[in-house]
C-alpha positions in Angstrom: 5.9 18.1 -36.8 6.9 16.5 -33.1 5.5 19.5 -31.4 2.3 18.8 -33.4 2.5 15.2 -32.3 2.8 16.5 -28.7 0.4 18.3 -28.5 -2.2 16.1 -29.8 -1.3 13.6 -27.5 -1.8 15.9 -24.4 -5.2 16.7 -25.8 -5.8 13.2 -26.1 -4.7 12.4 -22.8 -6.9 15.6 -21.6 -9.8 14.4 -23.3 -9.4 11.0 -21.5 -9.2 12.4 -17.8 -12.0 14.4 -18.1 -14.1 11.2 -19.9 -12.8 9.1 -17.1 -13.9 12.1 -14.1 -17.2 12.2 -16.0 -17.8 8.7 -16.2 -17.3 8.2 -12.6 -19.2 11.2 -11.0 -22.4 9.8 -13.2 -22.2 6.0 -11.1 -24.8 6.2 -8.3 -23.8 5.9 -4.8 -23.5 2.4 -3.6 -24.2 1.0 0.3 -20.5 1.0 1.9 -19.3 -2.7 1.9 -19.5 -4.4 5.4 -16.5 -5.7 7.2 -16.0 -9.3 7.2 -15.1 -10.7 10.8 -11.6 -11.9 10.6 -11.2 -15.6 11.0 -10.2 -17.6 13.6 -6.4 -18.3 14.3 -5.4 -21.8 13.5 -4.8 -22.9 16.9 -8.2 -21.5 18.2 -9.9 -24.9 17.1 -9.1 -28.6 17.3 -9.0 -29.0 13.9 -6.3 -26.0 13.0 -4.3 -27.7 15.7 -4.5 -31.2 13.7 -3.5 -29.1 10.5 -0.4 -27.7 11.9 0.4 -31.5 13.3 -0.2 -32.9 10.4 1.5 -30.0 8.4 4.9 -30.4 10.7 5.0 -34.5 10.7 5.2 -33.8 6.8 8.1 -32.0 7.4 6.4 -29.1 5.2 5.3 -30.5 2.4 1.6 -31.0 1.0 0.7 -34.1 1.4 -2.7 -36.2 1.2 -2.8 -35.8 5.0 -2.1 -32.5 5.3 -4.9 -31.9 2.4 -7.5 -33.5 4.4 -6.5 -31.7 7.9 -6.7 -28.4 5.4 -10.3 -29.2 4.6 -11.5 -30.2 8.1 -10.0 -27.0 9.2 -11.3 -24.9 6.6 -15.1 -26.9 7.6 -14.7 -25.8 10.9 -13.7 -22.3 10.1 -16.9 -22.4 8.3 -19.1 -24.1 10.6 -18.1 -21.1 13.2 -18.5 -18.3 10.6 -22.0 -19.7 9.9 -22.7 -20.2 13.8 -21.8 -16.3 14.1 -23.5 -15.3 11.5 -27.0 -17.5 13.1 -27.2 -20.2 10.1 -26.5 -23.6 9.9 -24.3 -26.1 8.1 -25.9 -29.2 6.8 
């Protein structure tokens, strides 16, 4: 009976692979995906060097200070991604 039960599940684990090589050969070929350019280093703008102020005078921790110098730096980041990229921020 456990040789039975063995090979049954190799068939079943068989039966799966080739499902699952199947299954993806049939998916159509997709565009490849773009490279994002990498962001800017914090100290690269004004505002990342306000974050790592603010971020040291709070000896580390996260603060309401350090939250809003984290969301003018992460605006900024922005602003220059959309600048690159030939949009605009309202």
């Amino acid at each position: 009976m456990p040789r039975l039960k063995d090979a049954l599940s190799r068939i079943t684990l068989t039966l799966i692979a080739a499902l699952a090589l199947s299954a993806s050969a049939a998916q159509p070929v997709t565009k490849p995906i773009e490279a994002k350019p990498a962001p800017l280093p914090i100290d690269d703008l004004a505002e990342g060097k306000a974050l790592r102020s603010a971020w040291a005078g709070a000896q580390y921790k996260f603060t309401p200070d350090v939250r809003a110098a984290y969301l003018a730096f992460a605006k900024a980041q922005t602003r220059h991604a959309l600048a690159a990229a030939g949009k605009r921020f309202r």
